[in-house]
N, C-alpha and C positions, 0 to 999 in steps of 0.2 A: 465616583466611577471614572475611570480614564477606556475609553473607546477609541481604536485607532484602526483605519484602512490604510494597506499598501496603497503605492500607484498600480497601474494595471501591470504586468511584466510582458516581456516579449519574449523571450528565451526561457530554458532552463534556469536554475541556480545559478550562479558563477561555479560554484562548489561541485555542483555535478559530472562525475567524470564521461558521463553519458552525452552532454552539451552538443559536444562533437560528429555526433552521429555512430554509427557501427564500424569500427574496423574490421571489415570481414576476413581479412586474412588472418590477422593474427587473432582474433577470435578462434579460429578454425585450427588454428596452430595451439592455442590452449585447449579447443574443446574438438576433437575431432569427428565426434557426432556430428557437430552442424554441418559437414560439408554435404551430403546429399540433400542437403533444404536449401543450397546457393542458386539462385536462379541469378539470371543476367538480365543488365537492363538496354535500354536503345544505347546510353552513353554508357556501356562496358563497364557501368558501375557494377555493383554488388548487392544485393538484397533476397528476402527469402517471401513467400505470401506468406504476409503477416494472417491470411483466414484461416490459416493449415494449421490446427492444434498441436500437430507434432514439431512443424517447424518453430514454433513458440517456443514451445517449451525445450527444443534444443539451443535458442537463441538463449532464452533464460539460464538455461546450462553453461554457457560460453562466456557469458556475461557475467556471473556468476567465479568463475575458474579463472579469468582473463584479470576483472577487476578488482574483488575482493577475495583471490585467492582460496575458494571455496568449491574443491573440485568435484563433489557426491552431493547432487541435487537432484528429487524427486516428488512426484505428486502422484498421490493414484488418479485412476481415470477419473474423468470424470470432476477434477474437483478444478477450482478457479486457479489458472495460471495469469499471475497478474505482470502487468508490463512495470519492468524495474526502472526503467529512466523517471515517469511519473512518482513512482512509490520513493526513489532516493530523493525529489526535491520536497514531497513531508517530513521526509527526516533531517536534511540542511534547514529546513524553514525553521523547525523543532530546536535544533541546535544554533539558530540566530534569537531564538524564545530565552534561552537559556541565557545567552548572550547578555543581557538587558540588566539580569539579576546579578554579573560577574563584572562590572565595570567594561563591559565588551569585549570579554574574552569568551570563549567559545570554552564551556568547560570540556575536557577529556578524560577517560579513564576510568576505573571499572566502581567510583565515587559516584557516579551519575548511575542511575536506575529509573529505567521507564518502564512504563505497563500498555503490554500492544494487547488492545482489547479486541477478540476474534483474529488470533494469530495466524488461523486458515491451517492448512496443509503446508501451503509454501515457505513459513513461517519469514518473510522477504523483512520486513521492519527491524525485528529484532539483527536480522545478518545485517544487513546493511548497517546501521546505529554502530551496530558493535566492528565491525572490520573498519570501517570508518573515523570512527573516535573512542572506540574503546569501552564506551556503555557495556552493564550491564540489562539484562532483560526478564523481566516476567511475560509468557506471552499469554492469554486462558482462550477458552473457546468452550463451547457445549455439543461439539461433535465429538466423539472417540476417535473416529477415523483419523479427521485433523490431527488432534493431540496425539498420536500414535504416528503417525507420517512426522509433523515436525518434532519428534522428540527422535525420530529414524534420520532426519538430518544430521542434528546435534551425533549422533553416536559416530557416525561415519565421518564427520569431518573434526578431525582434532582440535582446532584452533579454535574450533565454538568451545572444549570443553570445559564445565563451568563458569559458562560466560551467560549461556538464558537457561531459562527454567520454565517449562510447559505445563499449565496447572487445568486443569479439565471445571468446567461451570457446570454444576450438578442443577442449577435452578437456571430453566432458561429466560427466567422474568427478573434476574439479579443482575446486575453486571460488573460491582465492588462484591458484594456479599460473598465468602464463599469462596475467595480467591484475595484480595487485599487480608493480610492477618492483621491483629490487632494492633501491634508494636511497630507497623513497617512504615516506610515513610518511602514514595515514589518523586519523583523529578518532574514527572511530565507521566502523562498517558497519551495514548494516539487511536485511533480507532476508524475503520474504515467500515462505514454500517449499511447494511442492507438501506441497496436504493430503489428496487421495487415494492409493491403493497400486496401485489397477487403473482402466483406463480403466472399467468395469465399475462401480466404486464410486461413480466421476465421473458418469457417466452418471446415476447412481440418485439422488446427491446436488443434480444439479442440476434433474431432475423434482422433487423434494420440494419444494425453495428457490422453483418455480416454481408447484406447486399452494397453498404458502403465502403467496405474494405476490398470488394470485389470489382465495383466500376472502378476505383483509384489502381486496383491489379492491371484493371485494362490499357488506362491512360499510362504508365509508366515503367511498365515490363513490356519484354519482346511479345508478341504475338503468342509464336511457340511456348512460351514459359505459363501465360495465361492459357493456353487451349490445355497444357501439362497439368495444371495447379487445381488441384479437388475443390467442388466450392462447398467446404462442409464450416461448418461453425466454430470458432475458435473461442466461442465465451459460452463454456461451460461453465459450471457452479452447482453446487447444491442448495437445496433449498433456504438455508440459516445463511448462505454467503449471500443471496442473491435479493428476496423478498423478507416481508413480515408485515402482519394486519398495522396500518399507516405509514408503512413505506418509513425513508429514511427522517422524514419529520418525526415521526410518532417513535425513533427511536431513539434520536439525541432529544427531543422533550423529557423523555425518561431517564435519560443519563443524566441530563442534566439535574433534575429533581435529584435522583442517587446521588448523586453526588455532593448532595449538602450534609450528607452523612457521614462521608468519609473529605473535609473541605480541609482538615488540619492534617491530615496527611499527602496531600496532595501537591507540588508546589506550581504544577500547571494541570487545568484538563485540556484535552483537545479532542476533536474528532472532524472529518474528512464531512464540507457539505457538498455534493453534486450540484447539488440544483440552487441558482441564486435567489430563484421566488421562497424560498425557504427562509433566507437570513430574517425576515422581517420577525415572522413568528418565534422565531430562534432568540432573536435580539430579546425581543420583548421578555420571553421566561426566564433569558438569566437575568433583566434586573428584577423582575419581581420573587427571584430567588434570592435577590442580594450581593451577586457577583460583583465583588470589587474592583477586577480588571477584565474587560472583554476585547478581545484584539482578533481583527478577522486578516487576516493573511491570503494574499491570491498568488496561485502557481499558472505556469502556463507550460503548454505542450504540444508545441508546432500549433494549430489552428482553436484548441482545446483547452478551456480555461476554467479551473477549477479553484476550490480553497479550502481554508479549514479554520475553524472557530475555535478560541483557546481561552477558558478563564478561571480564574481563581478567586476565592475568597477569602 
């Protein structure tokens, strides 16, 4: 077994074009939704309250049209709009993964196919992968709504077409079964898994996220623009996005285990750990699964520091 940890990182990716922060004008200039979510800061910067679900999601919009050229982006209410700066440096780490097995080139092009386990609504992994280097995608999910919303991307944006493919998980205790075919062979999987254990914990976690994005509104926007700015919740999700009985432990355990099923077709897994008190337990079931290569990778994100486990057999 070969085991390797990053050093800690301080930045984004190098690769990330997000690195830099927001260009609010010319986001605004590609996406002209965003402009009534532009509040002003003390230094005449630019930013929007990141708490305001609307203003996310027209950021997401922007970001989306501005960077990878992706100008029909949508989620129904209610479902998880997730922040793309974070979610593109899983997909550069993913493509430094690949890297390793190419003499250290970065493979490109529609030769590479990964499988974004729980694609969501916003279907962001597969766009991103794919405008970026050209992947192709499977993405599955056990929501209709989901699979119905990201498969209403692909149709309205030309450039996705036949580039991913949205497969619906008819068993929500499978997570290859049902969606990997027989004869198919993937690159990599990626997977971002419910990180609460009760809708109860969810609830509570996403009050905090929202009283914390609210004092930071205080400290570094105008007065006016905080007493203007709604303080409603911007971490929505449904319930399959958000929890599941054992939280995100008791979900890659089970991937993990799954995936000794389908190990010859696979030629990386991975999935997204939140929590570091996790890794121990984590470590331990892929060797006693047999994992040949276990490599845990850490991302960072301004103060927030996250990672994701990848192994093969």
């Amino acid at each position: 077994m070969n085991r390797a940890q990053s050093a800690k990182p301080q930045v984004l990716h190098p690769r990330n074009v997000h690195a830099q922060g927001y260009p609010m004008a010319q986001l605004v200039q590609a996406y002209p939704d965003l402009q009534p979510f532009i509040i002003h800061k003390p230094d005449n910067g630019q930013t929007i309250n990141f708490s305001e679900p609307k203003a996310v999601k027209a950021l997401n919009g922007a970001l989306l049209a501005y960077y990878y050229q992706i100008p029909v982006w949508d989620i129904p209410p209610g479902y998880l709009c997730p922040p793309i700066p974070g979610r593109a440096d899983y997909v550069h780490y993913i493509a430094d993964l690949l890297a390793r097995d190419n003499e250290g080139v970065i493979p490109k092009g529609k030769q590479i196919v990964g499988l974004d386990i729980g694609v969501g609504a916003n279907s962001i992994y597969p766009i991103i992968g794919n405008r970026a280097y050209g992947w192709q995608f499977v993405g599955s999910d056990i929501d209709p709504v989901s699979v119905k919303s990201a498969q209403n991307i692909l149709l309205r944006n030309p450039l996705l077409k036949g580039q991913i493919e949205i497969r619906q998980q008819a068993n929500p205790n499978r997570i290859f079964d049902g969606v990997v075919k027989a004869n198919e062979h993937f690159d990599f999987c990626m997977c971002n898994p419910p990180f609460f254990s009760s809708a109860q914990e969810a609830q509570q976690g996403a009050q905090r996220k929202t009283n914390n994005l609210w004092k930071h509104a205080q400290k570094r926007q105008s007065p006016m623009a905080v007493k203007q700015a709604p303080r409603s919740g911007n971490f929505a999700g449904q319930p399959n996005e958000l929890w599941c009985t054992g939280g995100e432990l008791a979900f890659i355990k089970s991937m993990i285990k799954q995936s000794q099923e389908h190990g010859q077709q696979f030629s990386w897994f991975s999935s997204l750990v939140s929590k570091q008190d996790n890794m121990g337990a984590i470590t331990k079931r892929l060797n006693a699964v047999g994992a040949a290569d276990i490599q845990v990778v850490k991302m960072a994100q301004g103060q927030k520091i996250s990672r994701f486990v990848a192994w093969r057999f």
